[in-house]
N, C-alpha and C positions, 0 to 999 in steps of 0.2 A: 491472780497471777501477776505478777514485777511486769512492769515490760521491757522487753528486752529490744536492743540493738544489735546486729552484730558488726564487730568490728575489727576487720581486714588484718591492721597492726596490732592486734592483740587478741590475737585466735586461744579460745582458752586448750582447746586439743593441742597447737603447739607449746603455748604455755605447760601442758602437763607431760610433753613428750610423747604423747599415741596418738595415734592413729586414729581418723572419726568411729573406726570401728570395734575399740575396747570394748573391754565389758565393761560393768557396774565396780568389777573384783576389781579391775585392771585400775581403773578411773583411783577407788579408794588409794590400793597401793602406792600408787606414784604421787599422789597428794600429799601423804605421810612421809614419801621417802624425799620429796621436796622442801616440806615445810620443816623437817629437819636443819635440812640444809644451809636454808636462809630468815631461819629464824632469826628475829634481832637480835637474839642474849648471845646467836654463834657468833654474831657479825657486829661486834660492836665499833670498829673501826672504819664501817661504812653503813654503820645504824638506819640514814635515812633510805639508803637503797633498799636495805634489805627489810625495812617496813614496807615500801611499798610492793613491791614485789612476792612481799606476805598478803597484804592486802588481795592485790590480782591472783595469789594462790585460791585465796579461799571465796572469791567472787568464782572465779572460773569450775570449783569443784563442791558449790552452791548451787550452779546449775546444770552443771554435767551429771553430779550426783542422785540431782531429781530428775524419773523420766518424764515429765507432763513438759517442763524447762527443758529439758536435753531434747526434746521433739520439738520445742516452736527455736529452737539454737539453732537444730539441723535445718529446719527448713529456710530462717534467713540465710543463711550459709552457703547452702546451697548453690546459686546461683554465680556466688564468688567462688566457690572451690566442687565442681560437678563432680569431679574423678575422685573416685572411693576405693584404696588398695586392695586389692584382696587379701581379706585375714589370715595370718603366718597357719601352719596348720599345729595341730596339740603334739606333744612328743608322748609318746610311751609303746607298749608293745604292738598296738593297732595299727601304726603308722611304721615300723619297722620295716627296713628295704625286706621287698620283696613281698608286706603284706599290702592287701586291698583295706582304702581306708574306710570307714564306714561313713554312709548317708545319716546326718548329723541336722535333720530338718531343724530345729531349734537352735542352733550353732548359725542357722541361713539365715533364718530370722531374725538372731539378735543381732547379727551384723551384714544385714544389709542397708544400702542406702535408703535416706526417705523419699518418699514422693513428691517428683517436684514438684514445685507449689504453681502451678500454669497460672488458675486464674488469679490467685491475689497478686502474683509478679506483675502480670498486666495491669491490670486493675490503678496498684500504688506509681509503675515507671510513668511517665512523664508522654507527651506524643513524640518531640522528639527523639528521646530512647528508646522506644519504641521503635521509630524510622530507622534509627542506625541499626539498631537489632534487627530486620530484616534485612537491610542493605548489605551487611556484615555475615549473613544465616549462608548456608550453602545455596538458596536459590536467591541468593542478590540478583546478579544478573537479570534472571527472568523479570524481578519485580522493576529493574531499570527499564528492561526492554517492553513490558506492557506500559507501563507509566508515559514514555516517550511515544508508543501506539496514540493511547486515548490522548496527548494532547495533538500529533498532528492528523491524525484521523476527520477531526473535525473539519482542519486547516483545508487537508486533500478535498474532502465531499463539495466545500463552500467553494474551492477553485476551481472543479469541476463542472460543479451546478453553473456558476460563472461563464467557463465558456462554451457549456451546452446551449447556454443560453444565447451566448455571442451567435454561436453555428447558426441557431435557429432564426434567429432574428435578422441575421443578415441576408440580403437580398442577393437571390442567386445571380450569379455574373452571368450576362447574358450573351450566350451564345453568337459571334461575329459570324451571318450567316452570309452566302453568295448573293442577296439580292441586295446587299450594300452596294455593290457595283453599277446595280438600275436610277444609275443617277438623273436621267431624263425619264419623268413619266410618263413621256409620250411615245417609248419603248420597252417594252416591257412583258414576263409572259408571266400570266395568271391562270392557266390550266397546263402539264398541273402545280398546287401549292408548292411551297418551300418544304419540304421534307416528308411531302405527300406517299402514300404506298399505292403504287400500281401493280396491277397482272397482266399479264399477255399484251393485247394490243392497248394504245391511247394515243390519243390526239392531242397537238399543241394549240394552244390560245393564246392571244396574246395581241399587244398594239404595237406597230411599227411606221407613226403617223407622225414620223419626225420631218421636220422643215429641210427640204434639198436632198429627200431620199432614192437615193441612187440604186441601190439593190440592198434584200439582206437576206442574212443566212442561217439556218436552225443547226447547229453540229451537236454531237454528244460525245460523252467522254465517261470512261468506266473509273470507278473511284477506289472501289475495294470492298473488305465486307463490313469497315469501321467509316464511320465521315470523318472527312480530313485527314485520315491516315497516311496520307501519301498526295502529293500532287496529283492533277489528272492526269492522264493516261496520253494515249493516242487521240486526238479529237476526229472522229467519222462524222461526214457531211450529211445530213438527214434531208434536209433542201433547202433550194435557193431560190429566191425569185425576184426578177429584174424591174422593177416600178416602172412604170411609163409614163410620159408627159403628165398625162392626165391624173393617173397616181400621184403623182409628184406634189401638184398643186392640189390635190385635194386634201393630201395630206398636211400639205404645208397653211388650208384655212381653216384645215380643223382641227391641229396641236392634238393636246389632252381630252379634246369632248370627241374625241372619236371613240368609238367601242369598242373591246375584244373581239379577235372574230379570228377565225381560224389560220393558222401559221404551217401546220403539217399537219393532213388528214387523217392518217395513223399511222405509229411505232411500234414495232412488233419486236419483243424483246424474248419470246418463246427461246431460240436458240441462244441467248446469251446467259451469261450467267447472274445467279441473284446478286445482288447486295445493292451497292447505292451510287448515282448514278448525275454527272451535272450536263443540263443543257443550257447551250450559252446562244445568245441570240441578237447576232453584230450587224450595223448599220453602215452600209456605205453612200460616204456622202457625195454631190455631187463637185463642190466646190475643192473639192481635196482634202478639208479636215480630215483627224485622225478619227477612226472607226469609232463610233457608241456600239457598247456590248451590255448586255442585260445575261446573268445566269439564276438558273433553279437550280436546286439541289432535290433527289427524290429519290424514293428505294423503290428497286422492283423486289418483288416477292416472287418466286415463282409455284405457281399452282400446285 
């Protein structure tokens, strides 16, 4: 078989005047009724035109004329010219207004389109004609919009992963609690803990073995059902007690190596309500300084 090209400017179907879908009959006739026409001997006054244009006559009805060539024509073709007219219909009595025309299966056949050619088109284009022939298909879009997915998808997961990683690895801010405030440790309550949970009754512990201790005082104060939610409350007097001489001085040679020992024998928090709760635990000096205060923070729970 030749091999063939096809070529856009010089379609032998419009070269012959029909339509892809003449017949064999069709193709003959108009070959003859052309090669009449521009024969050289008609056309002597533009001789070389009408050589060559004899030429391309009978190139183009050398392979339209053959079906094995008129079938690899149509399939290069194809792709440059998809839309195939539909065939004029026959004239004669059959087709007369008012008659039904007849089912003409062989009439479909010989003038239907061919089969597009899917795999060799792919196959021969190029990748990037390829690319633009998606990009260009009715689901371009889609193929932008996945494309633009898969490359920031990546992007997302890595900056993510990033600062999961931050989260994790960062050391929790540490809670600014009430015993910041126990700035002398020789005042101080250790029963109970900073954020401890109590029931019903408990007792304060604690050191109050500051130098020049005049008197001090245990009060409490209700907080809410969140810490820090709110300032404390009303502060109620839980008790107080007045150091004497001898107090005084004992306290004041034994600083910090004194022990805990009990500050309020019990608090009974039964009629109050749950949540959380600060006792604060103030020093009166005897010199007149300003008060040392020491606070806990604690939740009662109730039974």
């Amino acid at each position: 078989m030749p091999r063939l090209r096809y070529d856009s400017t010089n379609d032998y179907y419009a070269l012959l005047g029909l339509p892809p879908s003449a017949s064999a009959a069709e193709i003959q006739q108009a070959f003859h009724r052309l090669a009449k026409q521009i024969h050289p001997d008609r056309n002597p006054e533009r001789a070389a035109w009408a050589t060559e244009r004899f030429q391309a006559l009978n190139e183009a009805y050398h392979v339209l004329g053959d079906p094995e060539l008129r079938r690899e024509y149509d399939r290069q073709r194809w792709p440059h010219a998809p839309y195939t007219p539909e065939p004029e219909r026959k004239t004669g009595a059959a087709n007369a207004p008012g008659s039904a025309a007849p089912w003409d299966y062989g009439d479909w056949v010989r003038h239907a389109p061919p089969h597009p050619p899917y795999q060799p088109a792919m196959t021969a284009a190029r990748p990037g004609q390829m690319l633009l022939g998606l990009l260009r298909g009715p689901f371009g879009s889609i193929y932008v919009v996945l494309t633009l997915a898969c490359l920031t998808l990546p992007l997302s997961y890595l900056a993510i992963n990033q600062w999961i990683e931050r989260a994790l690895s960062a050391s929790p801010a540490t809670e600014e609690a009430p015993a910041a405030s126990c700035a002398d440790p020789a005042l101080t309550i250790t029963t109970p803990a900073q954020d401890a949970s109590v029931t019903g009754q408990f007792s304060v512990e604690g050191r109050a073995a500051v130098a020049g201790l005049l008197a001090y005082r245990v009060e409490l104060a209700y907080l809410g059902s969140m810490p820090d939610a709110a300032p404390p409350g009303e502060w109620h007097l839980v008790a107080e007690h007045v150091a004497s001489t001898a107090e005084a001085g004992a306290a004041e040679s034994a600083g910090t190596t004194a022990g805990p020992r009990s500050l309020v024998d019990a608090i009974d928090l039964a009629a109050s309500p749950a949540g959380y709760y600060l006792l604060r635990l103030t020093a009166e000096l005897a010199d007149g300084a300003a008060p040392l205060t020491c606070e806990r923070r604690f939740v009662y729970r109730a039974e």
